[in-house]
N, C-alpha and C positions, 0 to 999 in steps of 0.2 A: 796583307803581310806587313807592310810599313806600320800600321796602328796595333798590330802585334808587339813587335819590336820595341814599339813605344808604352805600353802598356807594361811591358816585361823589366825593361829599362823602370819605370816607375816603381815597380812594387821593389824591387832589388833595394833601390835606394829608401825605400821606407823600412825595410829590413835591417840593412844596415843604422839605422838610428836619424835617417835625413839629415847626414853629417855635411854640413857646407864646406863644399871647395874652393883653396885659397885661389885669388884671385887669376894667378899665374898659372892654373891646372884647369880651369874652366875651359870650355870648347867654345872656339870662335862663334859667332853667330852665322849660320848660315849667309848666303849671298843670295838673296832672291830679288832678280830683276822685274818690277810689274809694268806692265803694258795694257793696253786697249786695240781691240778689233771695232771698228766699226759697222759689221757687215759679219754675220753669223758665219763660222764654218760648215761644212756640208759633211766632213768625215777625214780619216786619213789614211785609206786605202789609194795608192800610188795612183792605181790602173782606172779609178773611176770618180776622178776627181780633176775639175779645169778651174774652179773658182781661184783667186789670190791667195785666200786667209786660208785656204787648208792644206794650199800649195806655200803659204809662207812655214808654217807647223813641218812638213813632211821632209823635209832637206837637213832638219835638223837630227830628225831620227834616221831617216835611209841616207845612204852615200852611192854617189857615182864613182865611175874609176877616176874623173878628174874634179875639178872644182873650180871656181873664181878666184884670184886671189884678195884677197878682202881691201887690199891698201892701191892697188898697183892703176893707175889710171895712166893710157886709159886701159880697157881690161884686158887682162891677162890670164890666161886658161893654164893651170900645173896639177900635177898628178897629185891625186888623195886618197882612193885605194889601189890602184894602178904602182907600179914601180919606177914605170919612167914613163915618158909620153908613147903615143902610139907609134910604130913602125907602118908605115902605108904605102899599098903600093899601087899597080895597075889604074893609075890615073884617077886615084881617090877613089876607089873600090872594093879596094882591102885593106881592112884594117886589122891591128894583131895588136891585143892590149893584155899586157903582164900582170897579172894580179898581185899585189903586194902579202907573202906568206905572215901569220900572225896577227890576222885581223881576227876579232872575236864579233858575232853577234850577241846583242843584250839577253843576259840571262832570262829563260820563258818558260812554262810548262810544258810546251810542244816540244823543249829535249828534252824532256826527262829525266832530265836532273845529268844529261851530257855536255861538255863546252862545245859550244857549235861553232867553227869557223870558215871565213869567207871563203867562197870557190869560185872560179869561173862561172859553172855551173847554177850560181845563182843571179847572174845578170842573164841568162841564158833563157831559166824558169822568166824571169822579172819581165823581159820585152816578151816573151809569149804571151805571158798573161794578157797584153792588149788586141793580142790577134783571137785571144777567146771570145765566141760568140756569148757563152751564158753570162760572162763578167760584162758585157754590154759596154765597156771604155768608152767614152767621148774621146778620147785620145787617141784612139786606132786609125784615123786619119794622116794625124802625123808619123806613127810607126810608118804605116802603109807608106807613107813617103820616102822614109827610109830606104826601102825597097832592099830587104834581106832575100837573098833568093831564096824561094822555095816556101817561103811564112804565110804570105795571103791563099798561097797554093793549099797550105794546110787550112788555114779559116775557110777555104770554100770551101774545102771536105766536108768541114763539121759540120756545113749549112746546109749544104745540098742532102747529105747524109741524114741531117739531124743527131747526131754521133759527138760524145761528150769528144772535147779538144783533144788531141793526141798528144800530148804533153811528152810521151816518150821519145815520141818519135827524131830523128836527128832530120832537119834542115839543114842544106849547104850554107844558108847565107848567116846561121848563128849557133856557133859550135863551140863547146869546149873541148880544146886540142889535147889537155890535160889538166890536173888541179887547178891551175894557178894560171893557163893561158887561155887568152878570150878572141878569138878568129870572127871577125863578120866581112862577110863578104855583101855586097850592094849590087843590083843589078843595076845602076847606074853611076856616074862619078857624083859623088857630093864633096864638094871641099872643102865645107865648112861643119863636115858629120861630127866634128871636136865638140863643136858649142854643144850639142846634143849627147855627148856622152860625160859632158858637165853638166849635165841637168837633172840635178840628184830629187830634188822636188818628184819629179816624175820618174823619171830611170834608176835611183836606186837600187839595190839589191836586194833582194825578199829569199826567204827561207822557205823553201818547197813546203817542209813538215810545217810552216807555223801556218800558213793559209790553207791549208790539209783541217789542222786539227780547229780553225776557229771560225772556217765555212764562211757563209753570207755574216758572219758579226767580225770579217777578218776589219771593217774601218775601225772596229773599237779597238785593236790589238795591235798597233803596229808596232815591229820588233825589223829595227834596222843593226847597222853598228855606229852609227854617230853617235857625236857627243852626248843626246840627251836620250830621255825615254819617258814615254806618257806614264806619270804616276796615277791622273785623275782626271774624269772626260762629264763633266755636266754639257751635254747637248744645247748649246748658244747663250752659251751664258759663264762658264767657265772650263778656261783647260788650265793643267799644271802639267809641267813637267821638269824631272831632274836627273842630274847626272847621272850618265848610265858606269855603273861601276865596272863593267868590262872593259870600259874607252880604252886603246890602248893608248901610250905614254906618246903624247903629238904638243910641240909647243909652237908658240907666236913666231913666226917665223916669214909671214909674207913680206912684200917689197913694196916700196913706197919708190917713185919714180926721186931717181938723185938730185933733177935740174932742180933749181931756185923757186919755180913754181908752186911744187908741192909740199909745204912747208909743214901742213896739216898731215898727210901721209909720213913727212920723216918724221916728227913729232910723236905721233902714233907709236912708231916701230922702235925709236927710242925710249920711250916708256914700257913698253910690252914684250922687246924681244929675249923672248929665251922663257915666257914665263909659259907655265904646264896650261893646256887648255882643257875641257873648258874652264871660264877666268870665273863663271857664277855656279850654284850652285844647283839654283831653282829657275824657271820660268814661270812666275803667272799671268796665263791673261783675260781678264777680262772682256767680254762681248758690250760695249757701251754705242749701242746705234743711232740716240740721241747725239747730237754734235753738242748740245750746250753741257749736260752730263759728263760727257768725256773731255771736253775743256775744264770744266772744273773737278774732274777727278785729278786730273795733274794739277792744275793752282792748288787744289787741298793737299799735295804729296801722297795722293794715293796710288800713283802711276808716277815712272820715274820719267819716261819718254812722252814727249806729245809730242806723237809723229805723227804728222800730215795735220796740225792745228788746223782746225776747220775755219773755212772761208769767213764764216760771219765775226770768226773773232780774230782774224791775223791782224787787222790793223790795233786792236788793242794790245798785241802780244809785238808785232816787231812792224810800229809805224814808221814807213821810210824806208825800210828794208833793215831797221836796227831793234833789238830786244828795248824794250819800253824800258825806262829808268825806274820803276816802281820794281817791278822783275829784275832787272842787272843786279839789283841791291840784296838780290836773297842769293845771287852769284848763277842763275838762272844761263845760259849760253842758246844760243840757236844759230840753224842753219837755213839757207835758200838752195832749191834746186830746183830745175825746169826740169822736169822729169819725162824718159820715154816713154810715156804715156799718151793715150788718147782716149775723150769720151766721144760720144757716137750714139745717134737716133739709127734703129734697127728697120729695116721695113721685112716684112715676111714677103720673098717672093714670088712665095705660093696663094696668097691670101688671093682671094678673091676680086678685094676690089684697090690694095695696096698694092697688089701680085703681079706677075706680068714681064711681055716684053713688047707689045705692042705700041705703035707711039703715044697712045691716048694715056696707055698708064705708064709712060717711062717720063710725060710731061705733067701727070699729079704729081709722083714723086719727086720732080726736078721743081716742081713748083713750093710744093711744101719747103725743101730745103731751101729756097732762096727768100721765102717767109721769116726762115729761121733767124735772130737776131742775134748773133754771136757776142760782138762788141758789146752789147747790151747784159749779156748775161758775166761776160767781165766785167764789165764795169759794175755792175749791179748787184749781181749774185753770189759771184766770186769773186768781190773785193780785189781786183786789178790779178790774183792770183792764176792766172794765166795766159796762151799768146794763142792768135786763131790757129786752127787745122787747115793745112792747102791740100791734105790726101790722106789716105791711111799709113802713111809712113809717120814715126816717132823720130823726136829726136834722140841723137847718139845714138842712130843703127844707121847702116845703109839704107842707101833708095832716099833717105831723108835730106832735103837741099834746103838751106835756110833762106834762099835768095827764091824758089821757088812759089808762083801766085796761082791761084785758080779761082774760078767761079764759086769754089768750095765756102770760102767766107766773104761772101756776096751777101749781103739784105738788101734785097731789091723786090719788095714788096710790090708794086707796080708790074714788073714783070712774071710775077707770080699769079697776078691776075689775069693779066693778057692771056697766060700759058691755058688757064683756067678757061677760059672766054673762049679760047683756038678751039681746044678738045670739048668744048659743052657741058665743062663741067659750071653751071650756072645756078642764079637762083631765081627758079621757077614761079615760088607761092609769094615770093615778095616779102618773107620772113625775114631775111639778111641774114641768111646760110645758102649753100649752092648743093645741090642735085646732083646725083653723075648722070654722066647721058640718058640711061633708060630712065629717068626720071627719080630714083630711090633717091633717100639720105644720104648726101657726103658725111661720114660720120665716122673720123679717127677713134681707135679705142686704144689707148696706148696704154700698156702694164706699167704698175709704179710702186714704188716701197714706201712704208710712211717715215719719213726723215723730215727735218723741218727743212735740210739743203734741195730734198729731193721735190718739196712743196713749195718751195719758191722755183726754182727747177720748172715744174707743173706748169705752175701760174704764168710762167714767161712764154712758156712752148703755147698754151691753151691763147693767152692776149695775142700773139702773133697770128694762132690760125687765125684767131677770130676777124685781124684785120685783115684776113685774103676771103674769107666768108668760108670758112673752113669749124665745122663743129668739132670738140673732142670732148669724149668719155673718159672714165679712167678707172681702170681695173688696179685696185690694188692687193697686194700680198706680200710678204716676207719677200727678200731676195734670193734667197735659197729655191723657194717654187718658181718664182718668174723664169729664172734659171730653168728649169728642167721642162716648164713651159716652151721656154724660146729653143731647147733640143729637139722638143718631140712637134717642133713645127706650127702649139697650138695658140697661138698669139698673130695679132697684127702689127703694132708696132711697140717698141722700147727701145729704152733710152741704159747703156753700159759703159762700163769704161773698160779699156785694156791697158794693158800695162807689158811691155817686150820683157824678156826673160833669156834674149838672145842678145850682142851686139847686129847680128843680121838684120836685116829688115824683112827679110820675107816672112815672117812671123806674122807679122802684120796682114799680109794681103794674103792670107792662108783664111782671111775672113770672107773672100770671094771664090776659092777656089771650092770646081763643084764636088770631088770624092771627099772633103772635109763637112759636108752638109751634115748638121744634128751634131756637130762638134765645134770647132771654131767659126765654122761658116754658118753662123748662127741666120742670117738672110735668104740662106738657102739656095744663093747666085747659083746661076749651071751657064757659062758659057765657053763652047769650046776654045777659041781663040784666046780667052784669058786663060784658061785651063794650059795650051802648050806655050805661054808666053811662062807662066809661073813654073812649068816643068824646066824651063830654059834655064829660067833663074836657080833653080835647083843644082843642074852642074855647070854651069858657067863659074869661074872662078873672079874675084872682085874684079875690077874695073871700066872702064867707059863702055865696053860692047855690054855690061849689064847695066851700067848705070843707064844706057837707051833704053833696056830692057823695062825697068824698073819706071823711068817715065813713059810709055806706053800703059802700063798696068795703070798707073797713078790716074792716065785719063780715058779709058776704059772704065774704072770705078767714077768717074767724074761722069762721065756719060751717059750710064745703065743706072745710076741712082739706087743701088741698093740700101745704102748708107746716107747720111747725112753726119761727112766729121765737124766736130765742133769745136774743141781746144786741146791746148796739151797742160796740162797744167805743172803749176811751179806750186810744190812740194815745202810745207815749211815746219819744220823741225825744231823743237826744245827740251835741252836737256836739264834737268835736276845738279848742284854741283855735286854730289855723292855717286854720279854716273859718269863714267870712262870711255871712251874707247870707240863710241858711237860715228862708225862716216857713213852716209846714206848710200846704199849699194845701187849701182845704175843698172844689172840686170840678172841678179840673185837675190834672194830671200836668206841667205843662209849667212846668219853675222852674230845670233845671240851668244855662243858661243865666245864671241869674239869680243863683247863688251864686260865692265867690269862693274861694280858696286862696291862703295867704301862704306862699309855699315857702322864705322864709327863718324862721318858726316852725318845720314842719314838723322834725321829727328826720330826719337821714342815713340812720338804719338803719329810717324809718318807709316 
């Protein structure tokens, strides 16, 4: 349609005589913001997508009833289709959210040439969809948490039955009362169910008729009512998207904290407040998986952002924690942030000979991780660019203690041996590798992507086993299949990062709980005691009776060695001076919108 338009638009103008337009009648140049993904997308259907990059993509097209505020640290949860905040009552079990009248979904074929707009009824459709068996969701873990009354009740129908999802059918726990009002009821108290009805990545609003009319191809199609809309989908390699012309009229308008502190935030809101969003016109981004490539697509001005400068080159781009004087001089800017993230060695706890809860194999895997040389892979791999893991908990969420120690960033390669030596796991032929008990191969097979971060990565994990007499394989693939690998259980171990998406912490430790197995609980843990410590955490409300809570869990994962955490790392950010508006979000993706581009900066040949 768009290369129609432009097509039509051309011949007009050669009709007319290709009369040039004086200078002051020309049309501004588009605003196209370009960007790099490190790590392929997988699709952008809501209901069946956990990866970063497709969950970064999807928040821009769908909307929740609330959102982030983009400035406000630290964060702040306000209404975005929603009218005012939720009404709730019965001890965080009911909740009642107002749909704001006058929302439009992006114009699509599936209305038919009708203006479609927002209903209760489509946040309704939108969480059901993860209680569907045939949509297969990795995400139906965390719905199921949710605990809507009367929703898994229907998923077991369709299972036991075999019987396509009952999608008509009305559930107590997720109703629409009428147009524009949205009732969910909880079979438990959650009190933090807000951050989750901000979480437009996954819970936005879908249109019954548009995943009707475009079946199994609905990840090519997504039709939300945010700011943008996928113009163009090259599978790992390029997406575009731009302004959705339905957007209705929303300007710059979030809060930047008043104190003296926030100086970047008032700054911000003084430059942009009152102005129409979105501030670009285009998004392109690029898939660049090489790190040396994607650092020098930004040095060349082919990327305006280089977010997350990759580890081997930060000390050339901001040695000391400041932008190199080479770079300051093209007016170049950057930012530092410890970000709530964490990476993480995966163990499958079903495998065979990683698998387990008996002591012989709760002490390989404790021993592997005390093998593990954390300090070293900062210092070495990741160029100082991070601080050890003491748990699964991130910083800036709960559960996370900065004063907080554990065995977790221990290298204690001696005791890794001894562990080794206790349980028999030895070396029997004299090779200098060790045997498990029944005498087979010790012999890690660990999944891996080809990166050059991800092959020094390799190289550090493989030198450590080998000082505890530990062999590894390594299976490589795209990350995208490793992924759905590590779902369907059929791997032993890898190596991921997570990244929170909540101020809460239990996000985190949703990676040992056992009903999230083949979903976030990529490990496949199943133990009940951490299962009703994590239910606790659920409706507990913040303070010290959860924060006990929250350390119990932390050494329980310490214990059972599902995991091996490794660092959180610190996030280093540069921007272009032709780019605006850029603050690094601590638990949203949804910001392109929010940034600007000055295309008379910009260079010609950029």
């Amino acid at each position: 349609m768009d290369i129609t338009r432009r097509t039509a638009g051309a011949s007009l103008l050669s009709a007319a005589g290709a009369l040039a337009l004086p200078t002051w009648a020309q049309a501004a140049p588009p605003k196209i913001f370009r960007y790099a993904f490190p790590v392929a997308e997988t699709g952008f259907d809501p209901a069946r997508i956990s990866d970063l990059y497709s969950r970064t993509v999807t928040p821009h097209i769908f909307e929740s009833p609330y959102a982030y505020d983009h400035l406000a640290r630290p964060a702040k949860i306000r209404p975005l289709t929603a009218a005012a905040m939720p009404e709730v009552a019965d001890e965080y079990k009911t909740w009642t959210v107002r749909i704001r009248p006058g929302i439009w979904f992006a114009d699509d074929p599936a209305f038919k040439g009708v203006r479609r707009e927002l209903t209760a009824a489509d946040y309704v459709f939108a969480f059901k969809r993860f209680a569907d068996p045939a949509v297969k969701s990795p995400n139906w873990g965390s719905v199921e948490e949710m605990a809507f009354v009367g929703l898994k009740a229907l998923r077991d129908e369709a299972l036991k039955n075999k019987t396509p999802f009952p999608y008509d059918r009305e559930v107590p726990g997720l109703r629409a009362l009428d147009r524009y009002t949205l009732r969910m009821e909880l079979a438990n108290p959650r009190p933090r169910f807000l951050e989750d009805l901000a979480a437009g990545d996954l819970y936005g609003a879908m249109a019954r008729e548009v995943v009707e009319f475009y079946g199994e191809q609905i990840a090519q199609h997504p039709v939300g009512t945010g700011p943008f809309r996928l113009k163009s989908w090259r599978r790992s390699s390029r997406i575009v998207l731009e302004r959705n012309p339905t957007f209705r009229e929303r300007f710059y308008e979030d809060e930047a904290d008043p104190a003296p502190g926030d100086a970047e935030g008032q700054a911000l809101l003084a430059r942009y407040r009152g102005r129409r969003l979105p501030l670009v016109d285009e998004v392109h981004i690029a898939i660049i998986e090489e790190p040396q490539p994607r650092w020098l697509s930004f040095l060349n001005e082919q990327t305006d952002l280089g977010e997350r400068v990759p580890e081997e080159f930060v000390n050339q781009a901001m040695p000391a924690g400041k932008v190199a004087p080479n770079l300051a001089k093209r007016g170049i800017t950057g930012m530092r942030t410890v970000a709530p993230e964490g990476s993480l060695t995966v163990f499958n706890m079903e495998h065979p000979l990683v698998g387990g809860y008996t002591p012989d194999k709760v002490a390989l895997r404790r021993a592997i991780n005390l093998a593990v040389d954390v300090q070293r892979e900062i210092d070495t791999v990741r160029r100082g660019q991070a601080i050890p893991a003491q748990s699964p908990c991130v910083p800036h969420t709960t559960g996370y203690d900065p004063k907080y120690k554990s065995e977790m960033s221990d290298h204690d390669p001696a005791r890794a041996r001894a562990l080794l030596d206790l349980f028999g796991y030895v070396d029997r032929d004299g090779d200098g590798f060790r045997e498990t008990p029944d005498g087979k191969p010790l012999v890690l097979q660990r999944r891996t992507h080809p990166t050059s971060l991800q092959r020094q990565l390799d190289g550090l994990f493989q030198t450590n086993m080998k000082a505890v007499g530990i062999r590894v394989e390594y299976q490589t693939a795209q990350w995208p299949e490793n992924l759905k690998a590590a779902q369907a259980g059929n791997f032993m171990v890898w190596g991921v990062g997570s990244l929170a998406s909540q101020p809460d912490g239990l996000g985190a430790l949703q990676r040992l709980y056992g009903p999230s197995k083949g979903g976030a609980n990529l490990s496949r843990f199943a133990n009940e005691e951490f299962d009703a410590i994590y239910r606790q955490l659920q409706r507990l409300p913040d303070g010290p009776e959860r924060e006990a809570l929250f350390l119990a869990a932390k050494r329980m994962s310490l214990a059972w060695a599902p995991y091996r955490q490794h660092v959180h790392r610190i996030f280093t950010d540069m921007m272009h001076p032709w780019m605006s508006g850029y603050r690094r979000p601590l638990f949203w993706n949804r910001w392109w919108h929010m940034i600007d581009i000055d295309t008379s900066r910009r260079p010609a040949t950029a």
